[in-house]
C-alpha positions as CSV (number, residue, x, y, z in Angstrom):
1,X,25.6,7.3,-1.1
2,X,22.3,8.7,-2.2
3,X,21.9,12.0,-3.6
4,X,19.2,14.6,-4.2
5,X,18.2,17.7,-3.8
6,X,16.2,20.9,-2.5
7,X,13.7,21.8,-4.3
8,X,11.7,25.2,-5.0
9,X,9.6,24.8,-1.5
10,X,12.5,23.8,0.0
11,X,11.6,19.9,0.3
12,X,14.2,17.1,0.7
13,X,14.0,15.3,-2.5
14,X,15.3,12.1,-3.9
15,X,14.6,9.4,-6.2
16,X,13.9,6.0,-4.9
17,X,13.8,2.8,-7.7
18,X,11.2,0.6,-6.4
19,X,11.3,-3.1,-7.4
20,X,7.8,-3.6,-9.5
21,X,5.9,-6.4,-9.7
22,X,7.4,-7.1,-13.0
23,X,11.0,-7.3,-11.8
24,X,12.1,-4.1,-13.4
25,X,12.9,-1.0,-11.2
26,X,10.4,1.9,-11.1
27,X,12.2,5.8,-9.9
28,X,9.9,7.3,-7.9
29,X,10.8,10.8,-6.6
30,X,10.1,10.9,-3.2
31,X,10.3,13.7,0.3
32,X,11.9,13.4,2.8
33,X,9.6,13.6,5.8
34,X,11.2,13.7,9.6
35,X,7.8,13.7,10.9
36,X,7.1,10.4,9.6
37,X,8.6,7.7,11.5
38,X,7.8,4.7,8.9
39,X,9.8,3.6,5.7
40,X,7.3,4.7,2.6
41,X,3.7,6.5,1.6
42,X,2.8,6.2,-2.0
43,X,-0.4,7.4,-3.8
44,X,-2.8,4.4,-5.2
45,X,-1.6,4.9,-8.6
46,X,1.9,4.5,-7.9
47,X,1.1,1.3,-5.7
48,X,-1.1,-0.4,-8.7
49,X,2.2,0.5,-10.8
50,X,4.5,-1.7,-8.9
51,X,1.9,-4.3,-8.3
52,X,3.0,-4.6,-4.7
53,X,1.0,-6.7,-2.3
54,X,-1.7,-6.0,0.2
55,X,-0.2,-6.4,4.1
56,X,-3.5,-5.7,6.0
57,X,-4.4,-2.3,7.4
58,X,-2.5,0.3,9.7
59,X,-3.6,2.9,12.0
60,X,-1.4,6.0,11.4
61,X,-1.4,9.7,13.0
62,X,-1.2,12.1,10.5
63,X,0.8,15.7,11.2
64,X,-2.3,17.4,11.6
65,X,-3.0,15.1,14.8
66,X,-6.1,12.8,13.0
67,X,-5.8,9.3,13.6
68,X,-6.9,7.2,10.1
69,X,-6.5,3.3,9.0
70,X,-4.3,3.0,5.6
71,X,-3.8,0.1,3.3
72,X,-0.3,-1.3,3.8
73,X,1.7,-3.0,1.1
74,X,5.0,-4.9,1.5
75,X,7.6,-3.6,-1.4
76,X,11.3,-4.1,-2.4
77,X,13.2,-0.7,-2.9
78,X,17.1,-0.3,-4.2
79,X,18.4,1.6,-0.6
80,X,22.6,2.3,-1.0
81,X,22.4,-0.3,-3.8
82,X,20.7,-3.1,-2.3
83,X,17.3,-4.4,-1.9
84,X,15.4,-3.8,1.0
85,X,12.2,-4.7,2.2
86,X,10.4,-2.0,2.9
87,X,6.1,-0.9,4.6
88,X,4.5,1.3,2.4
89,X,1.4,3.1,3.5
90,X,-0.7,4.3,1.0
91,X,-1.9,7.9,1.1
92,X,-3.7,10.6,-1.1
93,X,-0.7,12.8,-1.0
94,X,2.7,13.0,-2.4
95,X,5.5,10.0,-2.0
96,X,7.0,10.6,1.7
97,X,10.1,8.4,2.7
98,X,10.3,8.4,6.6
99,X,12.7,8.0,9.6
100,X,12.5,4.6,9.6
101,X,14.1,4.2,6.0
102,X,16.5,6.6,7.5
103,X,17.9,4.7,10.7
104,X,21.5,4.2,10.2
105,X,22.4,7.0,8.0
106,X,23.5,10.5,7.9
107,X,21.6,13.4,6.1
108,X,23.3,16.1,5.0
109,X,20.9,19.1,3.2
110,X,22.5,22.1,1.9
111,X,18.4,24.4,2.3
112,X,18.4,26.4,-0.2
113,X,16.8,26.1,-3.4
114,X,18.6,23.4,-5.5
115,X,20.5,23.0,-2.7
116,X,22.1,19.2,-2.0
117,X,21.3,16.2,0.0
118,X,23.2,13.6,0.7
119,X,22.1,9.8,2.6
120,X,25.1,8.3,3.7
121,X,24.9,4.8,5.0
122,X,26.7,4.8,8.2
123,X,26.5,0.7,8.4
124,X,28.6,-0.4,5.5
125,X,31.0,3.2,6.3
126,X,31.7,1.0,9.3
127,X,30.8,4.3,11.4
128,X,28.2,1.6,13.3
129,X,28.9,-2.2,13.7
């Protein structure tokens, strides 16, 4: 189970350890974005902080409709307590985590400031075989 919380503009927050480049893990906090239907954005910074490594390029379609062409990385993030392979687009904005990251679980957000949220991992619950 994965915990967070709500914060101040009522965002979906959590912290995510990414595996760095180093072997050590990295907490990152991150939003929760519906919208988004891959696993991970970071900024550049974060990305040259884990050291992760250059997939190619991929077109994406931002929520405001334009169509651009990101660097993608391949990384290793801790998800329910084991690593998992994860995209990670890189962006100018804040860290986004993404549907994708998502499939198999179930949210539960409490909205209201400091409110909780809870990732449950339906899989090893047995809920999905």
């Amino acid at each position: 189970m994965i915990k967070g919380k709500i914060n101040h503009h009522l965002e979906a927050v959590i912290i995510v350890d990414f595996v760095g480049s180093d072997g050590l893990l990295h907490s990152l906090e991150v939003v929760l974005d519906t919208g988004y239907n891959g696993d991970l954005t970071l900024p550049q910074d974060a990305i040259q902080q884990l050291g992760l490594v250059l997939l190619g390029r991929r077109s994406a379609t931002l929520a405001n409709g334009e169509s651009v062409v990101l660097n993608a990385y391949l990384g290793t993030v801790s998800w329910h307590g084991l690593p998992r392979q994860v995209v990670i687009l890189q962006t100018d904005e804040d860290p986004l985590l993404g549907m994708s990251l998502l499939q198999e679980s179930r949210v539960t957000l409490e909205v209201w400031d400091d409110g909780g949220v809870v990732i449950e991992d339906r899989r090893r619950s047995g809920e999905i075989p």
